[in-house]
ChimeraX commands (.cxc) that place a marker at each C-alpha (Angstrom):
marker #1 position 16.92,7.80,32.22 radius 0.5
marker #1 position 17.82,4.13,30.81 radius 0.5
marker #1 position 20.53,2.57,32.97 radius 0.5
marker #1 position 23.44,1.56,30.15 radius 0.5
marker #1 position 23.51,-1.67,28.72 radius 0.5
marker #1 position 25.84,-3.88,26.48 radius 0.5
marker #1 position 25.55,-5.76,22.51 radius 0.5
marker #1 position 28.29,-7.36,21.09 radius 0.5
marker #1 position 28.71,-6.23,17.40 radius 0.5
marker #1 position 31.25,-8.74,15.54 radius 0.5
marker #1 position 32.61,-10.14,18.63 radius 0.5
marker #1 position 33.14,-6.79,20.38 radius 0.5
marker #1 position 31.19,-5.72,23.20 radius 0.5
marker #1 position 29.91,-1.97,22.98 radius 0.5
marker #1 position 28.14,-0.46,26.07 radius 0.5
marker #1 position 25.42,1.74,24.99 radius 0.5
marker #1 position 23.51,4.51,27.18 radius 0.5
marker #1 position 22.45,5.59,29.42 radius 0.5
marker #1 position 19.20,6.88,27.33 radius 0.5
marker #1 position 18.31,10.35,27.71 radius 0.5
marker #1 position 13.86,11.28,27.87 radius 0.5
marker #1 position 13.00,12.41,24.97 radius 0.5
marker #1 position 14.91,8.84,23.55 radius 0.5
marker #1 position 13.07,6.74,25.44 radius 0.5
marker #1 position 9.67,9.10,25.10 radius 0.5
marker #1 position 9.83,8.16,21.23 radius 0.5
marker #1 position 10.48,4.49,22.25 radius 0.5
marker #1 position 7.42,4.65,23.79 radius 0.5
marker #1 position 5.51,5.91,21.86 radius 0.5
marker #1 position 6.58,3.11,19.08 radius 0.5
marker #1 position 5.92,0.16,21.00 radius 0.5
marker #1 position 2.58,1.63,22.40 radius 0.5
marker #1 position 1.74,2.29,18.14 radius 0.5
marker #1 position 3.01,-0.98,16.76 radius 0.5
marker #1 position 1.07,-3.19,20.00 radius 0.5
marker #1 position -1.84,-0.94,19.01 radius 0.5
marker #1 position -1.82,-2.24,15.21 radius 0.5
marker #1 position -0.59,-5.61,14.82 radius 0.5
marker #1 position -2.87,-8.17,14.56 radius 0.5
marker #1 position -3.65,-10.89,16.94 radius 0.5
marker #1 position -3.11,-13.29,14.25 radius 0.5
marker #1 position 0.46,-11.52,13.04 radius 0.5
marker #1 position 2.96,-14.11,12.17 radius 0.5
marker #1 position 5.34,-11.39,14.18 radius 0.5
marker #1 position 5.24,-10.70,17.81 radius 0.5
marker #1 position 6.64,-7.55,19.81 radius 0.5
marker #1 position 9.43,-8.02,21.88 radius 0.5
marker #1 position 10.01,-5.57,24.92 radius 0.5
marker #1 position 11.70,-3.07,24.78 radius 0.5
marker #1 position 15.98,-3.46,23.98 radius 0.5
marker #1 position 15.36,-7.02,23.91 radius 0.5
marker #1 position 18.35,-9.52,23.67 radius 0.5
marker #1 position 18.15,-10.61,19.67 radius 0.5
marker #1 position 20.70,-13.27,18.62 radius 0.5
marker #1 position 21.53,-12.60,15.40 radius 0.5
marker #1 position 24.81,-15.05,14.49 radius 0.5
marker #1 position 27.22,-16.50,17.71 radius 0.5
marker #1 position 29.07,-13.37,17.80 radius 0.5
marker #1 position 26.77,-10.56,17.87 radius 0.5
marker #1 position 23.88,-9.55,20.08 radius 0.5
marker #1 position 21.96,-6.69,19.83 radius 0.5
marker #1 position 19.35,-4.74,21.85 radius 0.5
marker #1 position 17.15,-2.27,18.97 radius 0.5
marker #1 position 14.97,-0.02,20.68 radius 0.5
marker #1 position 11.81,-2.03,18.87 radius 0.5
marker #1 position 12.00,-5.60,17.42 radius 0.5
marker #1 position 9.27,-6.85,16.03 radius 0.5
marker #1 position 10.38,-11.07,15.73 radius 0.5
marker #1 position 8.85,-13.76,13.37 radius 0.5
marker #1 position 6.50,-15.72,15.76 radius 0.5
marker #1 position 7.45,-19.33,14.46 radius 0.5
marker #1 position 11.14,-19.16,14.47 radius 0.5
marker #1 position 13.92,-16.94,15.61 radius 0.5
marker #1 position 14.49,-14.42,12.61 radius 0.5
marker #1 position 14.04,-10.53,13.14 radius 0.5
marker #1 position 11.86,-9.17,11.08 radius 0.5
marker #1 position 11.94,-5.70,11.91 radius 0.5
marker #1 position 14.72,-3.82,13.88 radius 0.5
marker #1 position 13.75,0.21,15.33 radius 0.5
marker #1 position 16.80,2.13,16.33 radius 0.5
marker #1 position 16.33,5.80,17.88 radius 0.5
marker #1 position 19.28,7.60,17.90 radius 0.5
marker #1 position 20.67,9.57,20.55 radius 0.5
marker #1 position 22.69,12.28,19.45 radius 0.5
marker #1 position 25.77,11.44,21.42 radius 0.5
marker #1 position 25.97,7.94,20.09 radius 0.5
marker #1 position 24.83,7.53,16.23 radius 0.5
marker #1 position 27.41,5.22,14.78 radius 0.5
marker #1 position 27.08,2.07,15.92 radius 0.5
marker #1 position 23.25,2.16,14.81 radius 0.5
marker #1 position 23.73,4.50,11.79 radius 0.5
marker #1 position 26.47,1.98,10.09 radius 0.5
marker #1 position 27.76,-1.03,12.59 radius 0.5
marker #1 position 24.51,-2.28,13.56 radius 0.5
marker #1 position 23.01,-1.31,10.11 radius 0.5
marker #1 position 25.44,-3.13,7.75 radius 0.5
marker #1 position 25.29,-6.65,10.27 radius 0.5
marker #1 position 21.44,-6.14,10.21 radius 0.5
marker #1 position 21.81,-6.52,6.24 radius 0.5
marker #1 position 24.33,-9.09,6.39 radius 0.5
marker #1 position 21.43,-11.42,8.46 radius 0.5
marker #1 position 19.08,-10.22,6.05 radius 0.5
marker #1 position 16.65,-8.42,8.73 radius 0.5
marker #1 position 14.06,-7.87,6.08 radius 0.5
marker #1 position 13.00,-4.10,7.37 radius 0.5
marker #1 position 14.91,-1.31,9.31 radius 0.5
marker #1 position 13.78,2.00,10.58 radius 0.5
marker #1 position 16.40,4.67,11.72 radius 0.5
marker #1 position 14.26,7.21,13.90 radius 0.5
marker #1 position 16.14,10.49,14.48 radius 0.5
marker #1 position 14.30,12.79,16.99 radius 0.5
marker #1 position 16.84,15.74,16.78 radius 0.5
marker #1 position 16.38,15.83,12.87 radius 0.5
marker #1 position 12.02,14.38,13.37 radius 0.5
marker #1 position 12.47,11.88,10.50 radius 0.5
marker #1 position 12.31,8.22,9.92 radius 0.5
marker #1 position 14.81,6.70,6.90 radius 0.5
marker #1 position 12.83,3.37,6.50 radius 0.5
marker #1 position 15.43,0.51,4.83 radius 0.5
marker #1 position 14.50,-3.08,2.95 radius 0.5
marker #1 position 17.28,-5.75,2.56 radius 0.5
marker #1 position 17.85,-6.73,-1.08 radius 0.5
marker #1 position 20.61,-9.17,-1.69 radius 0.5
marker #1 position 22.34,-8.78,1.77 radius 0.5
marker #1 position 22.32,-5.00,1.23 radius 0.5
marker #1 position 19.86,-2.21,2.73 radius 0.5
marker #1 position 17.94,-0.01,0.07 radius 0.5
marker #1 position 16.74,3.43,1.28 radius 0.5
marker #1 position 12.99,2.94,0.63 radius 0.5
marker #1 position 11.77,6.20,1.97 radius 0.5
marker #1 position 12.42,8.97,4.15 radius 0.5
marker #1 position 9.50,10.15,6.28 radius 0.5
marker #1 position 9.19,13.99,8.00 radius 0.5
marker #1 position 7.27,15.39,10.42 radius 0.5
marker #1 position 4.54,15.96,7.97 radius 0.5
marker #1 position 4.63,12.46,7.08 radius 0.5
marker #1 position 2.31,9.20,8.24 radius 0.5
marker #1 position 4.33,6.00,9.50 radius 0.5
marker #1 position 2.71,2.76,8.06 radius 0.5
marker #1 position 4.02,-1.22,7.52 radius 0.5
marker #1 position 1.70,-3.80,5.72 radius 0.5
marker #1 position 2.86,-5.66,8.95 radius 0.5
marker #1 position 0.90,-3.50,10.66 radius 0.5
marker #1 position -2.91,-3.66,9.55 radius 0.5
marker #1 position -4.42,-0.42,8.87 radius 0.5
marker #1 position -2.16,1.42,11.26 radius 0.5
marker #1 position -0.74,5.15,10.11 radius 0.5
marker #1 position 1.32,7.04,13.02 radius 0.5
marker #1 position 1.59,10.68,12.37 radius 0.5
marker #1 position 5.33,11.66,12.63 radius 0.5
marker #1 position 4.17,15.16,14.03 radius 0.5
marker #1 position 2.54,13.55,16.53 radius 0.5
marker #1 position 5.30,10.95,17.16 radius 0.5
marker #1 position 7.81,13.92,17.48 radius 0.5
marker #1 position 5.59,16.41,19.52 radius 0.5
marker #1 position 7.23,17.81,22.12 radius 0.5
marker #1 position 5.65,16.52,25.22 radius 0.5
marker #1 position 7.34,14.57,28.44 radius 0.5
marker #1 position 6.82,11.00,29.46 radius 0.5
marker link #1:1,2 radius 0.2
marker link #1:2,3 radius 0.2
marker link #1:3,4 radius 0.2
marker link #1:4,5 radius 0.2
marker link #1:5,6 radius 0.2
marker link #1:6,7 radius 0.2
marker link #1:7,8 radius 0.2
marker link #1:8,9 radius 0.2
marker link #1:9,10 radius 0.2
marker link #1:10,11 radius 0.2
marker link #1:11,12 radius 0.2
marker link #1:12,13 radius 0.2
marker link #1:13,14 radius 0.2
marker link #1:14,15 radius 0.2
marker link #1:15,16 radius 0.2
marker link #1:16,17 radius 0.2
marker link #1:17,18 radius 0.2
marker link #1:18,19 radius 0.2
marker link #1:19,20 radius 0.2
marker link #1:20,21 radius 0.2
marker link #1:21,22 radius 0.2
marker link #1:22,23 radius 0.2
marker link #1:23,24 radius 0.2
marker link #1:24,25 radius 0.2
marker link #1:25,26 radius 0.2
marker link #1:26,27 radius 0.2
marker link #1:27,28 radius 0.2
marker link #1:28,29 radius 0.2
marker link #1:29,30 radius 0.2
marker link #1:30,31 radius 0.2
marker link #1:31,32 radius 0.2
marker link #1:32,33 radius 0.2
marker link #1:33,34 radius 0.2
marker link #1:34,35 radius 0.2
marker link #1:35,36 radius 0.2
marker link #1:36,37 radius 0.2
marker link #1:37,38 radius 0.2
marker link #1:38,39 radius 0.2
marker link #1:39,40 radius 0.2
marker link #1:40,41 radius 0.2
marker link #1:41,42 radius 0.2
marker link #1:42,43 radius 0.2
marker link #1:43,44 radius 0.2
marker link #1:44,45 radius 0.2
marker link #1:45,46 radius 0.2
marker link #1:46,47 radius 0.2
marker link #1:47,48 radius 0.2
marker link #1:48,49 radius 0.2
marker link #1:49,50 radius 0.2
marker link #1:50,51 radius 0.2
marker link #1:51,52 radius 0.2
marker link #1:52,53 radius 0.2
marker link #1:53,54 radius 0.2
marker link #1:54,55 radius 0.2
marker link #1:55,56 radius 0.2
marker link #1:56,57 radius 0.2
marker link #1:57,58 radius 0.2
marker link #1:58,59 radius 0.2
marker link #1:59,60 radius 0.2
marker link #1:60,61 radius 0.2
marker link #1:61,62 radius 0.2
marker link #1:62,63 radius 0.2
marker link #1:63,64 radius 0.2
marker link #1:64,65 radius 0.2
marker link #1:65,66 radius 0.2
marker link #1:66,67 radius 0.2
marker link #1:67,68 radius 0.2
marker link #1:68,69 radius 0.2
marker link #1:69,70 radius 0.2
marker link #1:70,71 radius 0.2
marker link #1:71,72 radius 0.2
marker link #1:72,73 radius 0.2
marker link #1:73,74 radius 0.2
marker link #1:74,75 radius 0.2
marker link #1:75,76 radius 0.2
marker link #1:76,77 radius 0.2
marker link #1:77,78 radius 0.2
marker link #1:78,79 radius 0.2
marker link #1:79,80 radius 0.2
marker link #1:80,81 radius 0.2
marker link #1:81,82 radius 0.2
marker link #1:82,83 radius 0.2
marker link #1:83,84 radius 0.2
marker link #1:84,85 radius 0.2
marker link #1:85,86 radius 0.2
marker link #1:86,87 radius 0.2
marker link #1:87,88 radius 0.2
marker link #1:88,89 radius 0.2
marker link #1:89,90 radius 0.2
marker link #1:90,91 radius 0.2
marker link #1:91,92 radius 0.2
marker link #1:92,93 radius 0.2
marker link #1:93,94 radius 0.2
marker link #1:94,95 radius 0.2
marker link #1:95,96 radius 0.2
marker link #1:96,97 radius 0.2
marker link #1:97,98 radius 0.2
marker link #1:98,99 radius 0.2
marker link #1:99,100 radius 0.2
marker link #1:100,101 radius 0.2
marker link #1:101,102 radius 0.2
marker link #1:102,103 radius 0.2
marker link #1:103,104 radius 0.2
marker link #1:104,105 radius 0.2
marker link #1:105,106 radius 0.2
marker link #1:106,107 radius 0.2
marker link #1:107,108 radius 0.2
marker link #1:108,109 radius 0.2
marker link #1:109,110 radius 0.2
marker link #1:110,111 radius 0.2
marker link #1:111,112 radius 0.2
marker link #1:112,113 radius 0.2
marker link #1:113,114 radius 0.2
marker link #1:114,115 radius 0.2
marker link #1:115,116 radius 0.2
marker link #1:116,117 radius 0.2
marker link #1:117,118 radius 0.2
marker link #1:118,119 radius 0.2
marker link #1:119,120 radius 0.2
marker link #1:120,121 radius 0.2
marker link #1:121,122 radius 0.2
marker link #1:122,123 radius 0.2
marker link #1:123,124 radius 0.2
marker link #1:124,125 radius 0.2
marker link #1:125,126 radius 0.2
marker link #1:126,127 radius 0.2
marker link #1:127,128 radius 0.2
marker link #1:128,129 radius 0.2
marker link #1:129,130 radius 0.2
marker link #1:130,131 radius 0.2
marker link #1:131,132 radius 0.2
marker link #1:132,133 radius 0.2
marker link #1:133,134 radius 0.2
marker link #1:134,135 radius 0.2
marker link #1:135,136 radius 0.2
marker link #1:136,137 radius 0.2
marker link #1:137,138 radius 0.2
marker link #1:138,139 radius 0.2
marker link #1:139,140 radius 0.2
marker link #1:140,141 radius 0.2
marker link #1:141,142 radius 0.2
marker link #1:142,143 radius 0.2
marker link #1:143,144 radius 0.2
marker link #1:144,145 radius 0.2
marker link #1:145,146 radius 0.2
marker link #1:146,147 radius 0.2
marker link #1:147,148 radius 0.2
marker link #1:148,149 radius 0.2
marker link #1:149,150 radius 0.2
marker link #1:150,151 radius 0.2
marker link #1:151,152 radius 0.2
marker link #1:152,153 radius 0.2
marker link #1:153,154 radius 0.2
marker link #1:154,155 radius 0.2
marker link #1:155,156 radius 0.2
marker link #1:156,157 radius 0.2
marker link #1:157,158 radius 0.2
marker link #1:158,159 radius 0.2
view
């Protein structure tokens, strides 16, 4: 298990954790997909895992998976797997402030429910752009050719 750790949303600090196996199991097996598939010449780069990401003087986040623009310090994409103890502050704190910075791309991963809502920012605002289920494939023209099978990314299997 994940030790806990802190973000400050609006000003207001917000201890998150500690992160249970199978959370951290589909953490992994994001970062090891997305390392796998982007390019070497990406204009993103991966950031480790729960990273500290500035996004205005007052708020700090940690998402489970941010992918960062490699020239300056905007998020492109944030990752967020939710625990099933602690969905709010991901499922609409952290989600509206992401849109407010206009983080271009969101994905909500829920491993109790094995989908994937994925979100684009239009106008300072989130759109729902799909949905994925375990019988989905997982792909982001960020990411080359890549496609992640969702039953695969939810199997049932320890770290």
């Amino acid at each position: 298990m994940a030790d806990p750790y802190e973000e400050i949303l609006d000003g207001r600090p917000l201890i998150r954790g500690p992160i249970n196996g199978p959370h951290e199991l589909l953490c992994e097996r994001l970062h090891h997909w997305v390392a796998k598939n982007l390019p070497h010449n990406s204009a993103l780069h991966l950031l480790p895992r729960r990273a500290l990401v500035k996004l205005r003087p007052d708020t700090e986040i940690r998402p489970d998976l941010s992918l960062m623009r490699r020239h300056d310090p905007r998020l492109y994409l944030a990752v967020e797997v939710l625990q099933p103890s602690d969905r709010h502050p991901d499922t609409v704190i952290k989600k509206n402030i992401l849109a407010a910075c206009l983080v271009p791309r969101l994905w909500i991963v829920d491993g109790r429910y094995q989908n994937i809502e994925l979100y684009v920012t239009t106008g300072g605002n989130f759109r729902l752009e799909a949905i994925l289920t375990v019988n989905d494939v997982l792909s982001d023209s960020a990411l080359s050719s890549g496609r992640l099978s969702l039953a695969e990314l939810f199997a049932r299997r320890t770290i």
